[in-house]
Residue, then its C-alpha position, 0 to 999 in steps of 0.5 A: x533470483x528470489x523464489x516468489x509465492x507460486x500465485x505470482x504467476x496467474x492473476x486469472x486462477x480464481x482460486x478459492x478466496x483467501x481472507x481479506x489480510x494477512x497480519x504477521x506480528x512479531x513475538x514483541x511487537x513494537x510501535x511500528x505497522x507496516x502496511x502493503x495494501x496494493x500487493x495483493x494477487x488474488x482475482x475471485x473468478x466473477x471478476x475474472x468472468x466480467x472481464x475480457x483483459x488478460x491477467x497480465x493486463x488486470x496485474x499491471x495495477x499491483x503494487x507487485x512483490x512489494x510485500x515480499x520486499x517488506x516481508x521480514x520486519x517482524x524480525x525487527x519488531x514491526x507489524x506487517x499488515x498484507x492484503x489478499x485481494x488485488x487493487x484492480x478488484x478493490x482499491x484499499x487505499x480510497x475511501x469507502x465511498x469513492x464509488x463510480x455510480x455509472x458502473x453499478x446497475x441499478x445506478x447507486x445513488x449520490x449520496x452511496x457515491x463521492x465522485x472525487x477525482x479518482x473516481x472520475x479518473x476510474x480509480x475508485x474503491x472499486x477501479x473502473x480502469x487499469x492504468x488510466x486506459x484499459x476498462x476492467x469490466x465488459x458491463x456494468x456490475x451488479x449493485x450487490x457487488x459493490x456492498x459485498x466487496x467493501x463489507x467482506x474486504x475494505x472494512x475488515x481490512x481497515x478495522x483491523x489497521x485501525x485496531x492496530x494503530x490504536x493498540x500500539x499507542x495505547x502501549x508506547x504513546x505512539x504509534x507509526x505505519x509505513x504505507x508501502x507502495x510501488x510506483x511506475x518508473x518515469x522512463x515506463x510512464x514515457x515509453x522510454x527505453x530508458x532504465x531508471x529516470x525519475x527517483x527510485x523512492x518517494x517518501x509521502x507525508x501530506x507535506x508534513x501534516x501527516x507524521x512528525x518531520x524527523x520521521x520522513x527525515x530519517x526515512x530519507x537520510x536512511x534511503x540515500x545512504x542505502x543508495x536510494x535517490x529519494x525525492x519527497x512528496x512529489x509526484x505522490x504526497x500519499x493517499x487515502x491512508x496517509x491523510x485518514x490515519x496520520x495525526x502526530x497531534x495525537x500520536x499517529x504518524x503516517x509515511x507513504x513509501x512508493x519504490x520504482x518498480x524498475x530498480x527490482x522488476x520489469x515493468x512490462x513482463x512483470x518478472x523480478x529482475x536479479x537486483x530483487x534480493x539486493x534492493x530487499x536486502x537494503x530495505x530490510x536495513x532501512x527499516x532495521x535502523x528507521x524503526x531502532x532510530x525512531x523508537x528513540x529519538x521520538x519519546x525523548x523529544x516530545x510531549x508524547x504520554x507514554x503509558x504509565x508501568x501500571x497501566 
């Protein structure tokens, strides 16, 4: 059984507030970011006050664990950019004005609030409901709350992937994140007590306009012979990310990954199965041989301008 962090267990603690990232760089950093914006386990205690759900409740949108699943590829060169805070209190992967004007007193104003469908959904920056169906909040929050959380949270967040992505194609010419996320199994969306229905991995490119083909091609030759089943783009073509950052035209790419929670967790309970170290095990290999496999066959096979020795 893996030993987790001990701030797994309350999602109610309140604990004094972390910084808004954690960034873990190897000693030789190369081209490769991996990002984990969803896993973040810290509930501020205003939030915790504004709600009457239980922490399991207010748990059940994280990315849960999938940070620690990707923990160790600095060893292999990559970056690893975490997040403190959880998605129920603020949503990472939306833009900074995928606000809900409703929830906020006094109302924000249209042009602060991009009403997407997410948002309409209650899935904005700053979320309305866990899982479509439980309302976070008892009343509306105060309109202060919404700049404070984007100010001290979503922008220092995005400023230092961004730094990241541009200092790591100014070195190699390229530069690739690995947004990594964790979706429900399609058996737990059923209420089915059935164990896992559905791929076990979604590999999400924007239908290839968000990184260079091989890399979503290796990434999946990569999973299924680490005994992954794999499907692309559906049901998750990516997110914010994805589609902001990725660029291959200028040497950006970006590959969501989203990992059914049911082959390392129970979905209901929120504990780690036995399978955890084994499914960590083959993840650290797939990003072992993604990042030695890409490292090489992209700058041999495009136009992509590697810096000079000089520079």
């Amino acid at each position: 059984m893996s030993q987790l962090p001990p701030e797994h267990n309350d999602a109610r603690k309140g604990t004094e507030s972390p910084p808004p990232f954690i960034c873990k760089v190897p000693q030789t950093p190369g081209p490769f970011i991996f990002a984990a914006p969803h896993s973040g386990r810290h509930y501020p205690e205003a939030m915790c006050r504004a709600t009457s759900l239980s922490g399991n409740e207010l748990r059940l949108s994280e990315d849960a664990y999938v940070d620690q699943l990707f923990t160790d590829v600095p060893s292999s060169g990559a970056t690893l950019l975490k997040a403190t805070h959880a998605r129920a209190y603020l949503d990472l992967n939306r833009a900074p004005d995928e606000l809900d004007a409703g929830m906020f007193t006094p109302a924000l104003s249209p042009s602060m609030a991009h009403e997407t469908y997410r948002v309409k959904a209650g899935l904005g920056v700053i979320p309305r409901v866990i899982n479509d169906e439980k309302v976070i909040y008892s009343q509306p929050l105060p309109a202060r709350e919404a700049f404070f959380r984007i100010d001290h949270f979503y922008t220092p967040y995005h400023e230092k992937l961004q730094s990241l992505l541009d200092a790591r194609r100014k070195q190699f010419g390229y530069a690739v994140l690995i947004d990594c996320h964790s979706m429900p199994s399609e058996s737990g969306t059923r209420r089915r007590r059935v164990r896992h229905v559905g791929p076990e991995v979604v590999l999400g490119d924007n239908w290839g306009a968000s990184c260079d083909r091989s890399l979503t091609s290796f990434a999946e030759d990569l999973l299924i012979q680490a005994g992954f089943n794999v499907r692309r783009n559906v049901p998750y073509s990516g997110g914010f990310t994805t589609q902001h950052y990725g660029n291959p035209d200028v040497g950006i790419h970006t590959l969501q990954i989203e990992i059914s929670r049911a082959i390392y967790m129970n979905e209901q309970t929120l504990d780690v199965l036995p399978e955890f170290e084994i499914i960590k095990e083959k993840l650290q290999w797939f990003s072992n041989r993604l990042i030695a496999k890409f490292n090489d066959f992209y700058p041999k096979n495009t136009n992509s301008a590697l810096p000079k020795a000089a520079e």
